[in-house]
C-alpha positions in Angstrom: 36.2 52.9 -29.5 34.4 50.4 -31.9 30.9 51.4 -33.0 28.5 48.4 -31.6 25.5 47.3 -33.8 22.7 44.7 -32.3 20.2 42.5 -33.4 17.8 42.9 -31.2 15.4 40.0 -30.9 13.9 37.4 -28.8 14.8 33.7 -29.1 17.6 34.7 -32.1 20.8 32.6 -31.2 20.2 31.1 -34.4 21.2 34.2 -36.2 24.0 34.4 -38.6 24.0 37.9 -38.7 26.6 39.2 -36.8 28.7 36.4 -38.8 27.5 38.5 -41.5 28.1 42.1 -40.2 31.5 41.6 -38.9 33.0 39.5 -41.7 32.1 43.0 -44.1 33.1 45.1 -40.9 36.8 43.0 -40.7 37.2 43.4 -44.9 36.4 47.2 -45.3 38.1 48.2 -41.8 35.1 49.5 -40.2 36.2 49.9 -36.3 32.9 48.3 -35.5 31.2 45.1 -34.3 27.9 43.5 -34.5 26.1 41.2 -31.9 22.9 39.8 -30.4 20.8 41.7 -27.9 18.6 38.8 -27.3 16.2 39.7 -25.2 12.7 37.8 -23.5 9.8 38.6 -24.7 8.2 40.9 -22.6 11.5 43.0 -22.0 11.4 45.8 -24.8 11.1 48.8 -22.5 14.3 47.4 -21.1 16.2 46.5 -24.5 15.2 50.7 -25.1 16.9 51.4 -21.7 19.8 49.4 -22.3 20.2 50.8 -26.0 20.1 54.2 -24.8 22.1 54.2 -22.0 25.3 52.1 -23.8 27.4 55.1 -26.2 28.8 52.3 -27.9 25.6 51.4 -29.5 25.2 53.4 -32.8 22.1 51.3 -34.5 21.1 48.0 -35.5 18.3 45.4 -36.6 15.2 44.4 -34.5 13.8 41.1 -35.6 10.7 39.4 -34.1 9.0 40.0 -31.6 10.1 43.2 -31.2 9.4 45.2 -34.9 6.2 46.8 -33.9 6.7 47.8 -30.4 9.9 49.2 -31.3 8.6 52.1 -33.7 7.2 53.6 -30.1 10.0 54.3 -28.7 12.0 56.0 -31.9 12.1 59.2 -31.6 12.1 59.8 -35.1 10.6 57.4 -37.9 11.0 57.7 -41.3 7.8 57.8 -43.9 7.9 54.3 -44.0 8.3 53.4 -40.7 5.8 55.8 -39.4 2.7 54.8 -42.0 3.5 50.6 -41.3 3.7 51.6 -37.7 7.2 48.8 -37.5 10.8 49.0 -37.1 13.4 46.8 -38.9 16.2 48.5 -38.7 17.6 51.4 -36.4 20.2 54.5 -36.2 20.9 56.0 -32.9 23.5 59.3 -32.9 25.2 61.5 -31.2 22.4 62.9 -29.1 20.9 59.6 -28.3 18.2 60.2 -30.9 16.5 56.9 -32.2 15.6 57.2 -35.9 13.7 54.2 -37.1 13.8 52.9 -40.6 11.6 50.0 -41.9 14.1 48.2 -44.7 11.7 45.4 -44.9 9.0 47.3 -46.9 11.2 49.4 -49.0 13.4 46.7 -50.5 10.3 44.6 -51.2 8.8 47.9 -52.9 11.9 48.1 -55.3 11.9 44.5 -56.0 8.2 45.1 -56.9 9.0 47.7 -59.0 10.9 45.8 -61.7 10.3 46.0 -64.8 9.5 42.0 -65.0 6.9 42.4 -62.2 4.6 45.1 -63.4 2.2 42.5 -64.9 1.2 41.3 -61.0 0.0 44.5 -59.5 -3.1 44.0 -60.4 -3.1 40.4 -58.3 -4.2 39.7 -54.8 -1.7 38.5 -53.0 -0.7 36.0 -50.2 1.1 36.9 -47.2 2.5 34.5 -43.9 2.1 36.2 -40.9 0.9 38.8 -38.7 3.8 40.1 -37.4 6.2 43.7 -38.3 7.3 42.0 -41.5 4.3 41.2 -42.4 3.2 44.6 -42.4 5.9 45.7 -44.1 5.1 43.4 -47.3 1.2 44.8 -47.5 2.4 48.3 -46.9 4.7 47.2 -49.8 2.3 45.6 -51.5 -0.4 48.3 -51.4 2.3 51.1 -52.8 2.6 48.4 -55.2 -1.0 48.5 -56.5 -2.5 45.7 -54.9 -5.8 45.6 -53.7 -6.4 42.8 -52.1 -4.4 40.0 -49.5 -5.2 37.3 -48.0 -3.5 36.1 -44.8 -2.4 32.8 -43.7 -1.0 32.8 -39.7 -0.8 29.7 -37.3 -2.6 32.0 -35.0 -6.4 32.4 -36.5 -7.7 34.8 -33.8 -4.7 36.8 -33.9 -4.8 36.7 -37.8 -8.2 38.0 -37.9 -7.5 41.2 -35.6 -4.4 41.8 -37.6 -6.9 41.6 -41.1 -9.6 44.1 -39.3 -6.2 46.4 -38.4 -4.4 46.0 -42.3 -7.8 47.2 -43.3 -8.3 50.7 -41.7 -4.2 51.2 -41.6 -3.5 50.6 -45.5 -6.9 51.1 -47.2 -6.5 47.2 -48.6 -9.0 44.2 -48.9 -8.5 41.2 -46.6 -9.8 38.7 -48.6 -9.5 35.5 -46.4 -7.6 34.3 -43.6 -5.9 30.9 -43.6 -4.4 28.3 -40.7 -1.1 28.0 -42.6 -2.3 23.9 -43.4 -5.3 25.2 -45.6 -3.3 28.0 -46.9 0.1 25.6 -48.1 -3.0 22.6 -49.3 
């Protein structure tokens, strides 16, 4: 039987992912396949259900709106995962144990580490959003040495909860929050 890997998301027939995923499954040979598990919005407790209960499904991605609310239902989370309190990516095995992974804020860690980029940890930085991959990047960029963000988010009230919570989770400075017109101007 084919291993099954999902997106999970909401809204994400857009996605070119599992384009992506099963072009490199079909050239290496990997007896697997990768689709959408788009799902609505309100619907993760029964995106976990259906994960869990379907033996073909050995892992996958989970995109918006879904990051956050996902790391509560691993049963396992890795470092990462567990200090950004997010989900990007996710194994599930044998014994139908979730292990979350957040690949977001790792790879953006090891980008930041280059050689070439050492000179901007010092910097405050910028970040879109208020979402799970947005807390991956200041997780990133606090590991990073930065001390201080400001947020720009098309949703001000929601922006200015999600600054009060980066605060106490990641010991950073939220500078300033932007409508993303005054932060782009």
């Amino acid at each position: 039987m084919k291993k099954l890997f999902v997106l999970l998301g909401s809204e994400i027939q857009y996605s070119k992912s599992p384009i992506v995923y099963n072009s490199w499954f079909q050239k290496d040979n990997i007896s697997a396949h990768y689709t959408l598990l788009d799902m609505p919005k309100n619907s993760l407790p029964a995106a976990i259900r259906r994960i869990r209960q379907e033996p073909s499904i050995h892992g996958g991605n989970v995109t918006t709106p879904f990051k956050v609310g996902f790391a509560n239902y691993c049963d396992v989370l890795s470092n990462e995962a567990k200090e950004i309190a997010a989900v990007n990516t996710f194994v599930k095995n044998d014994d139908n144990i979730i292990t979350g992974y957040n690949t977001d804020a790792v790879a953006l860690l090891c980008f930041l580490q280059k050689p070439e980029f050492q000179y901007l940890s010092g910097f405050p930085a910028i970040v879109f959003g208020t979402g799970g991959a947005a807390k991956a990047s200041i997780w990133a960029l606090s590991k990073f040495g930065v001390q201080e963000v400001e947020i720009a988010s098309s949703h001000s009230i929601r922006a200015k909860e999600f600054g009060e919570e980066i605060e106490k989770q990641f010991s950073i400075h939220v500078n300033a929050i932007y409508s993303y017109e005054k932060a782009v101007s």
